[in-house]
DOKE-309275 format. One record per residue (C-alpha): residue in three letters; x, y, z. Coordinates in steps of 0.001 Angstrom, whole numbers, padded with zeros to 6 digits, always signed. Example, Ala and Ser with C-alpha at 12.3 -4.5 7.8 and 13.67 -1.06 7.14 Angstrom:
<recs>
Ala+012300-004500+007800 Ser+013670-001060+007140 
</recs>
This chain:
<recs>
Unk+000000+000000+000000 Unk+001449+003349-001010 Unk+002043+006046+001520 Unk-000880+007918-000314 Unk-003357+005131+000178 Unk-001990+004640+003796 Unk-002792+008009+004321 Unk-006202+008511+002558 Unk-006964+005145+004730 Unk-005955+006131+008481 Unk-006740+010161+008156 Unk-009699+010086+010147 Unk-008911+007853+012951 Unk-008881+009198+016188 Unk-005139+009193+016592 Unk-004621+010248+013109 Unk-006003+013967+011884 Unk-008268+014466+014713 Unk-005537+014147+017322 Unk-003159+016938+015754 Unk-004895+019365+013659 Unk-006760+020903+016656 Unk-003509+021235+019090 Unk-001651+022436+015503 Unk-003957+024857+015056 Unk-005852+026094+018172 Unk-002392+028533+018950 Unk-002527+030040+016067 Unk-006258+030431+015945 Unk-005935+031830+019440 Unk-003667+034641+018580 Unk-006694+035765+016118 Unk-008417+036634+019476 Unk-008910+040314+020593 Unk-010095+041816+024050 Unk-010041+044549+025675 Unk-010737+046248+029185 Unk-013810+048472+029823 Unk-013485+049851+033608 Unk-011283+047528+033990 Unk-013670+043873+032664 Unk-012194+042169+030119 Unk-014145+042088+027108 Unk-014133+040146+023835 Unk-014162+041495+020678 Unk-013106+038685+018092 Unk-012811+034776+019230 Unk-012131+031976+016798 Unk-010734+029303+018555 Unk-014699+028215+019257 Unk-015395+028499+015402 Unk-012341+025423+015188 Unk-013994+023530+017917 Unk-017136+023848+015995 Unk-016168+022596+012939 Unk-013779+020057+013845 Unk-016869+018469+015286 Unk-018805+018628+012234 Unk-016478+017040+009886 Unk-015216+014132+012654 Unk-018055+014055+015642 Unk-016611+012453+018719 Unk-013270+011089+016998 Unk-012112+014754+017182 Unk-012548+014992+021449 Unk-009604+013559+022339 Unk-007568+016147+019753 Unk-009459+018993+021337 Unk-009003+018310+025056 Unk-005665+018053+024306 Unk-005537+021785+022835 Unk-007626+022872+025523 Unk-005238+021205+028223 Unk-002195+022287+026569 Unk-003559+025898+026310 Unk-005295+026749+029985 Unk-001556+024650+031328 Unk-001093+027775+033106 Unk-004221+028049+034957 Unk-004062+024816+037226 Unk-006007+021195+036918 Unk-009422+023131+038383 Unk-008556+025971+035910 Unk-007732+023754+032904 Unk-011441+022092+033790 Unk-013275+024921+034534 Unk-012141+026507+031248 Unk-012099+023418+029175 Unk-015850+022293+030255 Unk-016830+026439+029717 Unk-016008+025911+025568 Unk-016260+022202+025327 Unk-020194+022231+026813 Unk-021514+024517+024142 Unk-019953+023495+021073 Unk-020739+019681+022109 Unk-024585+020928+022246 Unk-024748+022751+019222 Unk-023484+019822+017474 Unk-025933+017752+018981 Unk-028311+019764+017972 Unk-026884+020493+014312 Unk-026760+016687+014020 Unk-029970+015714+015167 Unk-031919+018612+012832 Unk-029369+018196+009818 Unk-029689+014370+009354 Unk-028159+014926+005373 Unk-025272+016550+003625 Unk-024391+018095+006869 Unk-020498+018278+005829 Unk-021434+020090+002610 Unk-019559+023101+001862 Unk-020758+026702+002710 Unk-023061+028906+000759 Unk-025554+026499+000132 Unk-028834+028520+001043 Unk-031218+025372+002386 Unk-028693+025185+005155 Unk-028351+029046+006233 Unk-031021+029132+008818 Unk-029792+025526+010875 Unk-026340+026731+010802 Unk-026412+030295+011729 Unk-028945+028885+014460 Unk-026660+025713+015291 Unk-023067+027244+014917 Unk-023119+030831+015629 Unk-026355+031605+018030 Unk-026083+028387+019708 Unk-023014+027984+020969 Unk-022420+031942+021419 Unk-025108+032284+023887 Unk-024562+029294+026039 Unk-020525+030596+025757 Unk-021908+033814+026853 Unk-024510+032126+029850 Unk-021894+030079+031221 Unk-019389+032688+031154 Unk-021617+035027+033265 Unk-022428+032164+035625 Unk-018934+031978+036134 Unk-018069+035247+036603 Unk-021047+035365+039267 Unk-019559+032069+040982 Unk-016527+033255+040967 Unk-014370+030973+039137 Unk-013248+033670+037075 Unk-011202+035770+038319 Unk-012488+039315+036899 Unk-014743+041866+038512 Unk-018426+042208+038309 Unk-020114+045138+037138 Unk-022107+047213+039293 Unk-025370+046431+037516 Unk-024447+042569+038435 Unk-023261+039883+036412 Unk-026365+038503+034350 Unk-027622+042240+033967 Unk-027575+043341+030354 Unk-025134+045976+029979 Unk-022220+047169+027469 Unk-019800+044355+028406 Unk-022383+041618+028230 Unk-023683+043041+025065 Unk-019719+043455+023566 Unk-018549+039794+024917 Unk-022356+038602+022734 Unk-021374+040311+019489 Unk-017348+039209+019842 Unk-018250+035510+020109 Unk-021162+035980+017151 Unk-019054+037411+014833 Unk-015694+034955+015613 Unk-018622+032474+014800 Unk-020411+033701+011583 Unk-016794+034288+010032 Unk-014678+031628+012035 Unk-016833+028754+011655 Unk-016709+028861+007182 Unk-012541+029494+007506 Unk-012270+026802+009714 Unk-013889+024326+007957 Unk-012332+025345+004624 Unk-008675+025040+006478 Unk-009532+021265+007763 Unk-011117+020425+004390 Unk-007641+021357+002310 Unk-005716+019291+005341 Unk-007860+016446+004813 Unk-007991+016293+001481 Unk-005498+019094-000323 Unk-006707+018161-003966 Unk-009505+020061-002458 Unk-008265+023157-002766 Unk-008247+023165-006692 Unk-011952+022036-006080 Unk-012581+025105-004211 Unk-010846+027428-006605 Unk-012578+026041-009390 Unk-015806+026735-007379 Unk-014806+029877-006376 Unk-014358+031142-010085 Unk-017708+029566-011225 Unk-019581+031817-008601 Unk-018283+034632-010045 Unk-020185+037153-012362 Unk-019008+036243-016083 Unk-019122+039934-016632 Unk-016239+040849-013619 Unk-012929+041939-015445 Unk-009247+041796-014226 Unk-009156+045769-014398 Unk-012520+045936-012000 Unk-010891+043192-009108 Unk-008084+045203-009162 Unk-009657+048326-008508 Unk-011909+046923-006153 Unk-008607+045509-004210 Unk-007012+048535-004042 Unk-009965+050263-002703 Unk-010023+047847-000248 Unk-006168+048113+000363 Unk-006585+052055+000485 Unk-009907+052032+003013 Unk-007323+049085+005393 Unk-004102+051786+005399 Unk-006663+054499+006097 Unk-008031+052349+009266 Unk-005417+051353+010912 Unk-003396+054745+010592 Unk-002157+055449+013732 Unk-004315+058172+015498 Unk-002271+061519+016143 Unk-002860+065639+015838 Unk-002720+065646+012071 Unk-005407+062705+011721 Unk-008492+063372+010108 Unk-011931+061680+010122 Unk-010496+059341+007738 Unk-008843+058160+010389 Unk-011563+056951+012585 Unk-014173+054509+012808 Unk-016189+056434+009824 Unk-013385+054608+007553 Unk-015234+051631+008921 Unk-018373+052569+007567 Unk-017238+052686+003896 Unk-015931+049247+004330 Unk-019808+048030+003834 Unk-020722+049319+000619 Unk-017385+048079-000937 Unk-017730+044737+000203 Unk-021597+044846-000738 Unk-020279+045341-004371 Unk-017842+042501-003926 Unk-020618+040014-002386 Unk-022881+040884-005533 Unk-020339+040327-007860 Unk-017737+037664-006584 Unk-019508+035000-004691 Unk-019811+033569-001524 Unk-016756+031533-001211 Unk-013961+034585-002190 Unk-016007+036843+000104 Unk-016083+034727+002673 Unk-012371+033704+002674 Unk-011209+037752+002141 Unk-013792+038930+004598 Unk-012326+036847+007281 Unk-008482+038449+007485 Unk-010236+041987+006991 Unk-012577+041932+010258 Unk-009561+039754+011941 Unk-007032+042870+011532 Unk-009822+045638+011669 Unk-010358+044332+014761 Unk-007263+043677+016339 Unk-006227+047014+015617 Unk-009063+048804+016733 Unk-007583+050708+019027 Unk-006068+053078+016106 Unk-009462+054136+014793 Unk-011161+054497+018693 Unk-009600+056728+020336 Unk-010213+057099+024538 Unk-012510+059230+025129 Unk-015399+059672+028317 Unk-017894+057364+025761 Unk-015191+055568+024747 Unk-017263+051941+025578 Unk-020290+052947+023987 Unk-018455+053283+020772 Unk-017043+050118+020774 Unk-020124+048557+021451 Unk-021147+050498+018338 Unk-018008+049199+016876 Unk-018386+045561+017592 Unk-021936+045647+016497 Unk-020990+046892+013238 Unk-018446+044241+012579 Unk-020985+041900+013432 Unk-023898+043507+011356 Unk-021505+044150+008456 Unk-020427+040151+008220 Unk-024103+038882+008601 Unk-025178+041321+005507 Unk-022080+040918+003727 Unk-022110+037200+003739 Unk-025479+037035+004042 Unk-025988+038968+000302 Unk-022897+037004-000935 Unk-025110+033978-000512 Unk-028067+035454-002133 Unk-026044+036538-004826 Unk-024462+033855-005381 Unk-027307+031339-005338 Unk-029224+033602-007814 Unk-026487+033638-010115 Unk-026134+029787-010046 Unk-029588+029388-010617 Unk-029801+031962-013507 Unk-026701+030467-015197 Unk-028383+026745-014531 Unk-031863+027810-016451 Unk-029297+029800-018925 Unk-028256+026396-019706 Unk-031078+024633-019652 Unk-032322+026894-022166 Unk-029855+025727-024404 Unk-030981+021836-023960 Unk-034177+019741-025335 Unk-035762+018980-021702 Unk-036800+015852-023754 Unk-034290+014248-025429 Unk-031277+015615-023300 Unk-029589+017172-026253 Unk-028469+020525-027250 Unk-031177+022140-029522 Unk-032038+025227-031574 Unk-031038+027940-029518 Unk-027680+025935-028817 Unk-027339+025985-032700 Unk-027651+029927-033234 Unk-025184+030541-030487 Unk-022711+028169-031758 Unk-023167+029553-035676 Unk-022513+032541-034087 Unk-019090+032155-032653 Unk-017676+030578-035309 Unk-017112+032657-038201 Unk-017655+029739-040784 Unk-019421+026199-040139 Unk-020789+023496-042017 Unk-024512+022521-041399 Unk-025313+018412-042009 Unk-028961+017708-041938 Unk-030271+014608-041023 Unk-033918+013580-041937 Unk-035033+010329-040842 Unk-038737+010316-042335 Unk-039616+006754-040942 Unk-039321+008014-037148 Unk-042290+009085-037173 Unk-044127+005994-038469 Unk-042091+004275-036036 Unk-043002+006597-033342 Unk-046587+006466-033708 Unk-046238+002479-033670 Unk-043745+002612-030876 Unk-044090+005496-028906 Unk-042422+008755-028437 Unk-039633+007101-026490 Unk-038314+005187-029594 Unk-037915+008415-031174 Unk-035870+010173-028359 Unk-033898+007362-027738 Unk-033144+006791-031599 Unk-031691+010453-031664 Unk-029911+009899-028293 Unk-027992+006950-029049 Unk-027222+008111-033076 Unk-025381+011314-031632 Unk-023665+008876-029247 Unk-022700+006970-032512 Unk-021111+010074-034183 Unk-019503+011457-031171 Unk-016277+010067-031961 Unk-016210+011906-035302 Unk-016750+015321-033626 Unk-014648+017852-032121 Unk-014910+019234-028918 Unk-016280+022010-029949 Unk-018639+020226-032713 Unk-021910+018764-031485 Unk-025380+016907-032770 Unk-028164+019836-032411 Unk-032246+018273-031509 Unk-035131+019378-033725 Unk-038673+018802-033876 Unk-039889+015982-035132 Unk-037763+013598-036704 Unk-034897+015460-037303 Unk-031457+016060-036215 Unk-028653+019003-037384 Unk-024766+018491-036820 Unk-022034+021634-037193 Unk-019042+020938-038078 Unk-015950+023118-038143 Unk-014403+023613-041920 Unk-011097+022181-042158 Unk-011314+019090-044652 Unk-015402+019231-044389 Unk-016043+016993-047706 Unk-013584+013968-046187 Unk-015650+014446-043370 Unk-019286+014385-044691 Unk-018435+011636-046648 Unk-017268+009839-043162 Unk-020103+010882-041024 Unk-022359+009194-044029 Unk-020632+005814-043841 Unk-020916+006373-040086 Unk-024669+007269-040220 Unk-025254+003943-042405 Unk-023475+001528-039821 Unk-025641+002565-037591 Unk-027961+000200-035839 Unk-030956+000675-033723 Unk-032182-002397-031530 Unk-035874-001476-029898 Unk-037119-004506-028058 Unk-034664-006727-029181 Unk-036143-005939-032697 Unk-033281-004514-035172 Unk-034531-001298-036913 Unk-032455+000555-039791 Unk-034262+003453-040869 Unk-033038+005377-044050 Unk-031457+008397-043393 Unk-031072+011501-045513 Unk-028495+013840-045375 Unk-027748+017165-046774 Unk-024946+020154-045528 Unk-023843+023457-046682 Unk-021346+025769-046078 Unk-022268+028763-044086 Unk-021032+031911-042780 Unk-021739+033955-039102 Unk-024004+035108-038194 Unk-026735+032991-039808 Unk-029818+035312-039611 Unk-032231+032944-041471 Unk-031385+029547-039737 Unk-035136+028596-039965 Unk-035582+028980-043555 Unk-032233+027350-044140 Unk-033083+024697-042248 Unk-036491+024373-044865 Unk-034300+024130-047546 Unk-031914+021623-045909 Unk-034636+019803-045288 Unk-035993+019379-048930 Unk-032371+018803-049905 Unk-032458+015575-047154 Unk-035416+014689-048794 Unk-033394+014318-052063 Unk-030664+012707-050260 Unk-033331+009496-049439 Unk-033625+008774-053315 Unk-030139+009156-054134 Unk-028385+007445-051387 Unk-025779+009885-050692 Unk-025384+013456-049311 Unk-026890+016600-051314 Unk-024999+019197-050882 Unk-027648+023106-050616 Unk-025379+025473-052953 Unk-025029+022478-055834 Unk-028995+021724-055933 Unk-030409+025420-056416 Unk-030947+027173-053537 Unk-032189+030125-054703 Unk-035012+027932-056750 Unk-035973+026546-053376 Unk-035922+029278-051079 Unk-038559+030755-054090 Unk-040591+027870-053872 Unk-040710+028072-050371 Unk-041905+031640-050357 Unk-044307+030892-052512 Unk-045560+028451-050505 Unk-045530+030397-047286 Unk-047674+033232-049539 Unk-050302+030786-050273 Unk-050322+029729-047303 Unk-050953+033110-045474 Unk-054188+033414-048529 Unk-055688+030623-047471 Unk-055249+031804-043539 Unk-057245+034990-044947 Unk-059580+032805-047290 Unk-060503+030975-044048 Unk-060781+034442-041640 Unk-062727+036051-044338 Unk-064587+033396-046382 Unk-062736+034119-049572 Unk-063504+030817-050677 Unk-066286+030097-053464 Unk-068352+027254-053834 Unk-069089+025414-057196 Unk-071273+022602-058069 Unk-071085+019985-060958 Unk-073949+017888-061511 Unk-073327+014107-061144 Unk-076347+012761-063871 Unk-078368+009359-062300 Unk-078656+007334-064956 Unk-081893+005924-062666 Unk-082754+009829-062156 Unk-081445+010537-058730 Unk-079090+013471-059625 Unk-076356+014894-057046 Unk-073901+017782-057390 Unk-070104+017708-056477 Unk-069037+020401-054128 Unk-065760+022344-055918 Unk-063566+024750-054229 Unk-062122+028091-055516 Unk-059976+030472-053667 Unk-061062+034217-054408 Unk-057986+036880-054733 Unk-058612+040287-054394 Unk-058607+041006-058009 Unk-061343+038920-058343 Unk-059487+036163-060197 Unk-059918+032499-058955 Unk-057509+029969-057795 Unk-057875+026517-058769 Unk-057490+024186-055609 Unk-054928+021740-057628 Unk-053011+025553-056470 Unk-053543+025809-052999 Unk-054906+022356-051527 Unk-050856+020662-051702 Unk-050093+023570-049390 Unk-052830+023528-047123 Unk-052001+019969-046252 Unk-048418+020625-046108 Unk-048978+023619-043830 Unk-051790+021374-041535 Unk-055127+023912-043118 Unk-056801+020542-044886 Unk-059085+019519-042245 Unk-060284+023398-041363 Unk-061033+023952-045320 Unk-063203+020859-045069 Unk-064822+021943-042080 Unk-065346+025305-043784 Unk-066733+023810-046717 Unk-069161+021417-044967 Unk-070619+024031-042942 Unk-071095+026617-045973 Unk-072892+023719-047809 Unk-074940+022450-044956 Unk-075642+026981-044404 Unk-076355+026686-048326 Unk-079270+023567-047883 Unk-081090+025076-044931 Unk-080943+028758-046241 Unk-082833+027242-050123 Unk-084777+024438-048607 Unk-087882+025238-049960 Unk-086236+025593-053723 Unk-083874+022483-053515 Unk-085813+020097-051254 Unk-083618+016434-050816 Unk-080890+017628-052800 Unk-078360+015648-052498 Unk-074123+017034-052294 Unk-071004+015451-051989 Unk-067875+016629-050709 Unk-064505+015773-050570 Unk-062136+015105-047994 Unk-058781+015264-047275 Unk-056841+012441-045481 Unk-056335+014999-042473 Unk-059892+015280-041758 Unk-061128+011515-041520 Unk-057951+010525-039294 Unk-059274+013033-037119 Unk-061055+011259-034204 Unk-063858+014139-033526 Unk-064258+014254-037314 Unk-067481+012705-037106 Unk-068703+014265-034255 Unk-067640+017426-035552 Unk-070091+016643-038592 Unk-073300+015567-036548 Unk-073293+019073-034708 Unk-073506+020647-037671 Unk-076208+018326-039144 Unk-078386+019160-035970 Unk-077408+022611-036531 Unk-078892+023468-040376 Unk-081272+020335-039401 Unk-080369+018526-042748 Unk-080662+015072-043054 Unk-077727+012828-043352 Unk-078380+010793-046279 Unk-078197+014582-048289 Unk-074170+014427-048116 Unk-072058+012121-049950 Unk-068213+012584-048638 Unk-065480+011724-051075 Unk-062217+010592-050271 Unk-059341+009837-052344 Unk-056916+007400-050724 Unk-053438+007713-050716 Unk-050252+006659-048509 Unk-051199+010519-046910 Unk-054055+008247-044800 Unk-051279+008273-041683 Unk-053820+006628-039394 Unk-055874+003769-041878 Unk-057730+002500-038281 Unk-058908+005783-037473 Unk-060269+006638-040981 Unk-062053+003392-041218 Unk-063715+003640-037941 Unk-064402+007608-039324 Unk-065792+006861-042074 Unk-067895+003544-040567 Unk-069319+006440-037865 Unk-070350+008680-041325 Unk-072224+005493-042542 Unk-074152+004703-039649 Unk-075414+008291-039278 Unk-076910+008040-042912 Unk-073959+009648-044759 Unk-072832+008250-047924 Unk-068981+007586-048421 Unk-067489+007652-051989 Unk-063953+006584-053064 Unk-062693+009067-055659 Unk-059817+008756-058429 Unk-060388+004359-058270 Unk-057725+002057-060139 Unk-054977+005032-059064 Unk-052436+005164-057098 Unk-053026+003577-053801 Unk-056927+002880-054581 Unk-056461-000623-056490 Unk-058119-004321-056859 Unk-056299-005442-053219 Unk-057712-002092-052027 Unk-061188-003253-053566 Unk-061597-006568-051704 Unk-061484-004543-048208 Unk-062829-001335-048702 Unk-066259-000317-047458 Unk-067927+002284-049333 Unk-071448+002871-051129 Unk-070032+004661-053935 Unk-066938+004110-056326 Unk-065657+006575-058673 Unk-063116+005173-061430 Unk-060649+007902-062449 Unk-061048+009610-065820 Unk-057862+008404-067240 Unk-059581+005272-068049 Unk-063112+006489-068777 Unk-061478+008975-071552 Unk-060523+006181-073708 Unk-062922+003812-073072 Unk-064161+003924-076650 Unk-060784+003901-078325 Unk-058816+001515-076452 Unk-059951-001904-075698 Unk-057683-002252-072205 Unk-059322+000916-070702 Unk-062645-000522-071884 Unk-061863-004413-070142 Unk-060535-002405-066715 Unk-063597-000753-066646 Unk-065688-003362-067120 Unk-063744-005218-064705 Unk-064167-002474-062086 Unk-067745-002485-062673 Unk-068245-006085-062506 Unk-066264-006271-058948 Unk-068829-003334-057550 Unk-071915-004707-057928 Unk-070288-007811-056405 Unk-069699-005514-053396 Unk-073094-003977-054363 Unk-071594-000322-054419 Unk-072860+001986-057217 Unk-070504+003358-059780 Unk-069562+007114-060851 Unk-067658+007334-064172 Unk-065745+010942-064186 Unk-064893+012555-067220 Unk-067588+011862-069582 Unk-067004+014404-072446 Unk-068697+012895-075188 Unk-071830+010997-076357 Unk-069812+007961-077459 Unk-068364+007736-073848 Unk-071789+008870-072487 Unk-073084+005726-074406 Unk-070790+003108-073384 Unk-070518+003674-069814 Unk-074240+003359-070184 Unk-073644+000069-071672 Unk-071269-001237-069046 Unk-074108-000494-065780 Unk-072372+002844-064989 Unk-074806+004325-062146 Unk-073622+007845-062709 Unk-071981+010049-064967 Unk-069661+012875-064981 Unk-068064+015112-066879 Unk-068385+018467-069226 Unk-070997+016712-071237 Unk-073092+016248-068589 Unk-072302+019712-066571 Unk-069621+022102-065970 Unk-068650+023399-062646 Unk-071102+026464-062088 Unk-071158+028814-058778 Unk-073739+027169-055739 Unk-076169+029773-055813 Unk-077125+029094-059300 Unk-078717+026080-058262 Unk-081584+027743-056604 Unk-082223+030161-059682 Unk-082022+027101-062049 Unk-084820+025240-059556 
</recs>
């Protein structure tokens, strides 16, 4: 065992530490003490030696008695065995109490360092009121017994006067001051690494905004106000000279407490009272009220430490907690990992960076199978994974959603892109022992500080990632047209702000386009146009891709089903059962109040349900397919109609058929168009047709533009037609004048 371990081993024993640090340092603590006579009592102004007593207890309980009576034996020698006892028992019986006491109402942490604010009230209570009363009780006692050999006052020994009152405020502030030096002096003996602990602590408390040039001032104001003090008094001296010096000690050290922390207060503070006391005598000169000023005197040191280290703790704390939600600030409370704001501040001090974008689409399908946790955990353990490529000073950023953003310094950025990619694609996610390998996307670019359109950037990045996912490899923003996409994205955000304004201030217009019954039961499709204020109309192939990019799909169907439902109740009498239909977007029926939503308003305009007809074209957009079906099974059994538009398309196909439940199926004009010229289109239809009635749902052929079409859908069993032949799109309220 090395002499180190040896040592770190047998430290605390009782015949270790304990035994010598308090004879060691009780002398020298001792010589810290100041009294003085007032008609001819001995009074105390500063004692410390109780403030070692104190906290040797603290940090080694009863181990640390035997050490102590030593001291106390070896210092009282000189005043015989009953002496030594009477002395001994006077310090030892107080501080033994208050550590009872501190023990038994502190049951954790009670060795932690001081400044912390939850234990302010049980130690100044415990280790400075405490023991400095019962020191101050049993020392009047004695004096009134007789075992001290000084004379009582005339007003008697327990009566409050000016030497009770000076011994009171001597022993408090030897405490409030004593008690933190002392335990900072046996915490450096016991472990000296400490020490760079403590200085590191000491400079975190701190103000970040201090400078070198305002500590030095500060010093030598303190330095200046010190010489000043403890001037020697003589004809030539001036009221610099005197206690008012004293007085300007407060708001100096004030400043310092605000702006340097508890722990360098604290340990400056200390030596400053220690020699402002002990030479007090320079600034209080005798006069006929000469003890009434030092009482003034003494309670002013004591006043002054309680505020000064009082506010250093305030301070202090309130920085620490400011700097703590400073950084939180710059964290994801969620996933633990720097985010947006961390991003802006980092573009900002570097004067160039490289942005890589990372866009793992398939988190969120995974996230809404999985959880949320999957998600945060994925992005947690995939910065992990590319830690080891990053500098210091380089970091993985959290967005919202399923993204993540990594800067990167400049030097040799391509070699490094290229590494982080192969890095990205070893990646491997296990989630209930189930291997998962989403595809990531990746796109960077090359920026410059300060960044002052990091959100739009980000937009384009992100389209750019999107690339990235077909081609396999990293897309770099300046090669693939920036300027072209941070157009199309302001176009976008335009129409998207028109259709916010369509929606505030019904700019919207409603058209109908008859759907003919073969069987005479006509209905009219519902057709949306967006208004501009020239007067000029939008077509919603337009404006509809945004508003379900943007999230405004399901509120434009809302708005449209109530202006309908407004439009039936308002011309009842002049289209009784007419029959609409309206489509849908994928938003609204994987909405779970959806149909709710719809049955208020039914009860509202008091139109019957089997009126509407809702249309729905179905697409890999449908992110919840249980929800719609259980939305669109609620429409049903109210006595709403459901439709599928655009069939033998896209996601709508034969598989699609055999499941589906709907009253209505629309086949998509690309195959009704050429029915008559192309044998194929003409066999798909009739196919489609022949699988319907097996599933006994009616059928809707769209785009019926002449009579030969008009004639062979006809042919085939077609239920209803549509198309310019039958009826162009006209506006709503031409319905009624038409009736």
């Amino acid at each position: 065992m090395s002499f180190i371990n040896k040592y770190n081993y047998y430290k605390d024993k009782w015949w270790a530490l304990p035994l010598i640090v308090t004879p060691v340092l009780y002398p020298l603590f001792s010589m810290a003490n100041t009294f003085t006579l007032i008609s001819g009592q001995e009074v105390i102004l500063y004692y410390l030696p109780m403030a070692l007593l104190i906290a040797m207890m603290m940090f080694y309980g009863w181990v640390a008695l035997p050490g102590i009576v030593i001291a106390l034996i070896c210092h009282y020698s000189s005043a015989g065995p009953l002496g030594v006892m009477v002395k001994s028992l006077h310090l030892l019986f107080p501080v033994l109490l208050s550590w009872l006491g501190y023990r038994i109402f502190v049951t954790r942490r009670h060795k932690v360092a001081y400044g912390t604010a939850e234990l302010v009230s049980q130690r100044v209570f415990w280790q400075v009121l405490c023991p400095a009363s019962i020191y101050l009780i049993i020392l009047e006692l004695g004096v009134w017994l007789n075992f001290y050999d000084r004379p009582v006052s005339e007003s008697g020994a327990m009566a409050f006067n000016v030497p009770m009152l000076i011994n009171y405020q001597g022993l408090l502030v030897g405490s409030i001051t004593g008690v933190p030096f002392s335990y900072l002096l046996i915490r450096i003996i016991r472990h000296p690494r400490y020490a760079l602990s403590w200085f590191s602590q000491l400079r975190q408390e701190v103000d970040r905004k201090v400078t070198r040039t305002e500590m030095v001032v500060w010093l030598g104001i303190i330095t200046i106000i010190l010489l000043l003090l403890l001037r020697p008094l003589n004809k030539n001296s001036t009221i610099f000279s005197t206690n008012y010096t004293l007085s300007l000690l407060l708001p100096v050290m004030l400043w310092g407490s605000m702006r340097y922390g508890f722990r360098f207060m604290s340990f400056i503070w200390t030596p400053i009272l220690i020699v402002s006391i002990h030479f007090f005598y320079r600034y209080l000169p005798l006069f006929p009220a000469w003890d009434v000023q030092l009482a003034i005197a003494s309670s002013s040191y004591l006043v002054f430490s309680f505020i000064i280290l009082a506010m250093a703790v305030m301070a202090t704390r309130q920085r620490l907690v400011h700097d703590r939600a400073r950084r939180l600030a710059f964290i994801d409370p969620v996933a633990n990992m720097p985010n947006l704001r961390a991003l802006s501040r980092a573009l900002a001090d570097a004067p160039w960076s490289v942005l890589c974008f990372l866009r793992i689409p398939e988190l969120e399908l995974l996230g809404r199978n999985y959880g949320v946790l999957l998600r945060i955990q994925y992005k947690q353990r995939m910065a992990s994974w590319l830690k080891p490529l990053l500098s210091p000073e380089e970091s993985v950023y959290q967005l919202s959603g399923h993204d993540l953003v990594i800067r990167l310094n400049t030097q040799s950025h391509q070699t490094r892109i290229e590494e982080l990619d192969a890095r990205v694609k070893q990646f491997r996610f296990v989630w209930d022992d189930m291997p998962l390998q989403p595809q990531v996307g990746l796109s960077y670019c090359y920026v410059r500080s300060p960044v002052k359109h990091l959100y739009l950037l980000l937009g384009e990045m992100s389209t750019i990632a999107d690339l990235s996912l077909a081609t396999n490899h990293p897309e770099n923003l300046q090669n693939r047209g920036a300027a072209n996409l941070q157009r199309s994205l302001k176009s976008k955000v335009d129409v998207m702000n028109r259709l916010q304004l369509a929606l505030e201030q019904d700019h919207f217009e409603l058209m109908a386009q008859l759907i003919y019954g073969v069987r005479g039961d006509d209905y009219y499709e519902i057709l949306l146009r967006m208004r501009e204020e020239n007067g000029a109309s939008i077509s919603p192939d337009e404006f509809l891709p945004v508003a379900h990019e943007f999230g405004l799909s399901s509120r434009i169907d809302m708005w449209v089903i109530e202006h309908v439902l407004g439009f039936m109740a308002q011309h009842r009498e002049a289209l009784p059962a007419q029959r609409f239909s309206i489509n849908l977007s994928p938003a609204s029926i994987c909405r779970t109040h959806f149909a709710q939503e719809v049955r208020r308003l039914l009860d509202k305009y008091a139109v019957e349900a089997w009126q509407l007809i809702f249309e729905i074209t179905e697409s890999n957009t449908l992110t919840n397919l249980q929800q719609a079906n259980h939305t669109l099974a609620q429409l049903q059994q109210m006595g709403c109609r459901v439709a599928i538009d655009d069939f033998g398309t896209g996601y709508a196909s034969y598989a699609r058929l055999k499941t589906v439940n709907a009253d209505i199926l629309k086949i998509d004009g690309s195959f009704i168009r050429n029915i008559v010229s192309n044998s194929l289109d003409y066999q798909i239809v009739a196919s489609i047709c022949h699988l319907a009635r097996m599933k006994k749902m009616l059928v809707v052929a769209e785009y019926v533009e002449s009579e030969e079409i008009r004639s062979a859908a006809i042919a085939l069993g077609i239920d209803y037609l549509q198309g310019y032949l039958i009826g162009k799109p006209a506006p709503l309220e031409r319905l009624v004048a038409q009736a």
